[in-house]
C-alpha atoms as an extended CHARMM CRD file, in Angstrom:
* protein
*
        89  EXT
         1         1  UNK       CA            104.8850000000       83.8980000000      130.8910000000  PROA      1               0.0000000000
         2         2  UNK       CA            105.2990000000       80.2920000000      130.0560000000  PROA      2               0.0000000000
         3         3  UNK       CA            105.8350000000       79.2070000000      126.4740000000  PROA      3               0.0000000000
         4         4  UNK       CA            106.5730000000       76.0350000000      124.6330000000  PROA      4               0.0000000000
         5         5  UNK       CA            109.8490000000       75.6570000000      122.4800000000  PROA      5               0.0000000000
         6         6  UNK       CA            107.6820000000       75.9870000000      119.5670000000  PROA      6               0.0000000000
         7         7  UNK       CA            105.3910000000       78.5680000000      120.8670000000  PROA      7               0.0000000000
         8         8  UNK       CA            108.1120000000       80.7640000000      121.8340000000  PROA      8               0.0000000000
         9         9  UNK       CA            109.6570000000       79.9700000000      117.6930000000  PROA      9               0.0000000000
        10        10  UNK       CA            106.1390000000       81.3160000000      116.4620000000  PROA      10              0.0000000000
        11        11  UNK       CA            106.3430000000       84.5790000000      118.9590000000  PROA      11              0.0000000000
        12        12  UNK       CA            109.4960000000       85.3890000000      117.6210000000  PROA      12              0.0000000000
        13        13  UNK       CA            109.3190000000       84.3120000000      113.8450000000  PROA      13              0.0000000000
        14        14  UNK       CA            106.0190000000       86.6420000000      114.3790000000  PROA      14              0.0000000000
        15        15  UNK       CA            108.1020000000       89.6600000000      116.0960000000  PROA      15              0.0000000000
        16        16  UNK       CA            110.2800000000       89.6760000000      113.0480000000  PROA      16              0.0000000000
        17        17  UNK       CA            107.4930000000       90.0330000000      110.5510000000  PROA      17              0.0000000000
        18        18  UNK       CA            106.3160000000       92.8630000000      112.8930000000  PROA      18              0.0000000000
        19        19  UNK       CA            109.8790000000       94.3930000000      112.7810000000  PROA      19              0.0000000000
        20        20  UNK       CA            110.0250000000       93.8710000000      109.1670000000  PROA      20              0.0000000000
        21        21  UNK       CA            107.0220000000       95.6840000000      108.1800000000  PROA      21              0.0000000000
        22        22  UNK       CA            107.7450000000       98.6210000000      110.7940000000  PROA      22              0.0000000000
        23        23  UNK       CA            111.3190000000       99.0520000000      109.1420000000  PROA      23              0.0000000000
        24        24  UNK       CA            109.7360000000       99.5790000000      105.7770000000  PROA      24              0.0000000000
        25        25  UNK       CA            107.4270000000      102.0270000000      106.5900000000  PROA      25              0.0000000000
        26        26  UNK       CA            107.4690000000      104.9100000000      104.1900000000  PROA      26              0.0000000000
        27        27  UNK       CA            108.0310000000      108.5190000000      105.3950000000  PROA      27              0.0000000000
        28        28  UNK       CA            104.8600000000      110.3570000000      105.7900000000  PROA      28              0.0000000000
        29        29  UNK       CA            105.9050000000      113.5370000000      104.8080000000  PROA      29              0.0000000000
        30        30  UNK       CA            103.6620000000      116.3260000000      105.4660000000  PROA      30              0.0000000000
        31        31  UNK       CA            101.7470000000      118.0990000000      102.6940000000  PROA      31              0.0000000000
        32        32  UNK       CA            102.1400000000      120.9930000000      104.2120000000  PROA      32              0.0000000000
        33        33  UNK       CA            105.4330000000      122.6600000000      106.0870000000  PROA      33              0.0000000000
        34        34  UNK       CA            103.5100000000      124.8410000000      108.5250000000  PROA      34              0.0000000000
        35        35  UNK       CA            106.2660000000      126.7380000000      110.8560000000  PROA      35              0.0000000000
        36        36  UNK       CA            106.3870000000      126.0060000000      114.1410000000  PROA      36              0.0000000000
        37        37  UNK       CA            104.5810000000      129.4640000000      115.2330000000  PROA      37              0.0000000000
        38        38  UNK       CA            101.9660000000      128.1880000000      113.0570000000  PROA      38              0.0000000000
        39        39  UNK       CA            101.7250000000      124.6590000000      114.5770000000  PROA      39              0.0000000000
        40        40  UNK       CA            101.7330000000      126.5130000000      117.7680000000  PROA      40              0.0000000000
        41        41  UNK       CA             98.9520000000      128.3140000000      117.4700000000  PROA      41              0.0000000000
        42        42  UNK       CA             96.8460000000      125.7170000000      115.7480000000  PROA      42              0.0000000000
        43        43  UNK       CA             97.4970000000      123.5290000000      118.9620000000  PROA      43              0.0000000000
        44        44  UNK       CA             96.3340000000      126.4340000000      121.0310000000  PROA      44              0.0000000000
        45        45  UNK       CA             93.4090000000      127.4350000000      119.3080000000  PROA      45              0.0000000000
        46        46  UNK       CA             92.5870000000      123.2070000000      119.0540000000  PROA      46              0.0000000000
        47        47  UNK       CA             93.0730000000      123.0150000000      122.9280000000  PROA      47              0.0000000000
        48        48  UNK       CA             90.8550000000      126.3330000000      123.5890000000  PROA      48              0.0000000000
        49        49  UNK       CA             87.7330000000      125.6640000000      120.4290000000  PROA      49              0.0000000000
        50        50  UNK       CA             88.5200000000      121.9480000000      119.7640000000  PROA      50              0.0000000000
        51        51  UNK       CA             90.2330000000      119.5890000000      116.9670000000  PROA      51              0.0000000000
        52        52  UNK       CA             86.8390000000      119.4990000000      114.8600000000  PROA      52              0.0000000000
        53        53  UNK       CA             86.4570000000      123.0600000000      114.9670000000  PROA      53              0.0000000000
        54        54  UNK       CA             89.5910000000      124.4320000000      114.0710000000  PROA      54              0.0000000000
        55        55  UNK       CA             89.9720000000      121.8470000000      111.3910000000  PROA      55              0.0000000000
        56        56  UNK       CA             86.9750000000      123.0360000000      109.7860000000  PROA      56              0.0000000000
        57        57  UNK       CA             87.7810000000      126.5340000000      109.8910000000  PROA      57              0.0000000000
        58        58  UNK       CA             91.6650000000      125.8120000000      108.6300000000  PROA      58              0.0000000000
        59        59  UNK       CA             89.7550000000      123.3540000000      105.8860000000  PROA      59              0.0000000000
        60        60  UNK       CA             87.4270000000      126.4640000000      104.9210000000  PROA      60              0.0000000000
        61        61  UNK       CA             90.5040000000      129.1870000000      104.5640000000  PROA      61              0.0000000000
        62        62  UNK       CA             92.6300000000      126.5380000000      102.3490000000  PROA      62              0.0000000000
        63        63  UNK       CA             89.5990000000      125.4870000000       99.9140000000  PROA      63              0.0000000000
        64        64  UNK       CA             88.6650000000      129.6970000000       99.4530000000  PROA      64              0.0000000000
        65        65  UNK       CA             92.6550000000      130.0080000000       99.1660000000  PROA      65              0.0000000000
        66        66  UNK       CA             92.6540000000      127.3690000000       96.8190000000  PROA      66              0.0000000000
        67        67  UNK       CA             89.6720000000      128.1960000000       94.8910000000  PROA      67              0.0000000000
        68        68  UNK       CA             91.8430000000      130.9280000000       93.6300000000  PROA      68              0.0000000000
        69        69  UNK       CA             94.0040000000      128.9410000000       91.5960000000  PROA      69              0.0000000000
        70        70  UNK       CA             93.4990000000      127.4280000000       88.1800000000  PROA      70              0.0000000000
        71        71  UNK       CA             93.8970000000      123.6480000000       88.5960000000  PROA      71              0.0000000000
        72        72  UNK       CA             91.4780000000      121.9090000000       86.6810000000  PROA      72              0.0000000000
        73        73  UNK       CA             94.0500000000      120.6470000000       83.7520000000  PROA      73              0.0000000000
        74        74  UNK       CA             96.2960000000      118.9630000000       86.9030000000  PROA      74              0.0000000000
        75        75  UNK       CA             96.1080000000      115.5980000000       87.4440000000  PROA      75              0.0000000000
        76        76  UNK       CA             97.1620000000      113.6360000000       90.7450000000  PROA      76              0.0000000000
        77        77  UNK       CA             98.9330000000      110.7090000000       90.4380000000  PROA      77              0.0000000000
        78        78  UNK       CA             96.1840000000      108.6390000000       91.7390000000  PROA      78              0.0000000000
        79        79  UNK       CA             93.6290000000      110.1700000000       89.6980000000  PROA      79              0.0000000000
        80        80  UNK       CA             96.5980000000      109.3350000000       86.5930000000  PROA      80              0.0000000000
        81        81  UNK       CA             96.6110000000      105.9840000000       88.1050000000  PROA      81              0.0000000000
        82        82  UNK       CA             93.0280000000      105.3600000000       88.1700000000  PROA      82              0.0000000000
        83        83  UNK       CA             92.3700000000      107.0610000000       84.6180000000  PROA      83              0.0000000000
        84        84  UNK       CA             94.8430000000      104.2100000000       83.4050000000  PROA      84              0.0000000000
        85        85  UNK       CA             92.9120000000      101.1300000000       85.1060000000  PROA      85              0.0000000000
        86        86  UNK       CA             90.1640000000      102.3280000000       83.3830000000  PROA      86              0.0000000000
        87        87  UNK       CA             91.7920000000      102.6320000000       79.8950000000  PROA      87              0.0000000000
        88        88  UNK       CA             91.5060000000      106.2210000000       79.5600000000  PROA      88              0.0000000000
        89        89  UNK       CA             95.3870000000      108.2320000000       79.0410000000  PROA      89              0.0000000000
């Protein structure tokens, strides 16, 4: 590929702003540690029912699961966040 002196400046000025960005990436740590039987068997039962299917049914057992809890009086941080913006503490 055939670049100008300057072109080839603006590729590479441009690669380091990619570079830059990909180096501060945050960590997307998972919300939930599943094992790795678990993850296992979620990819096989994905591969035999399909993705939309098994997420559904995984979505289903976690919202019953969580439906046991008492969480009303926690607040996420964005919903802290958002609370604030709108002037309510």
């Amino acid at each position: 590929m055939k670049a100008t002196e300057l072109e080839s400046k603006r590729f590479d000025k441009a690669l380091d702003e990619i570079l830059d960005l990909f180096n501060n990436l945050e960590n997307d740590a998972p919300i939930i540690d599943f094992g790795q039987d678990v993850l296992d068997n979620i990819a096989r039962a994905k591969k035999k029912y399909g993705d939309k299917m098994v997420d559904e049914k995984i979505n289903t057992v976690v919202r019953e699961m969580l439906s046991w809890l008492e969480l009303d009086d926690v607040k996420l941080d964005s919903e802290e966040e958002e609370n604030e913006q709108d002037g309510e503490s």
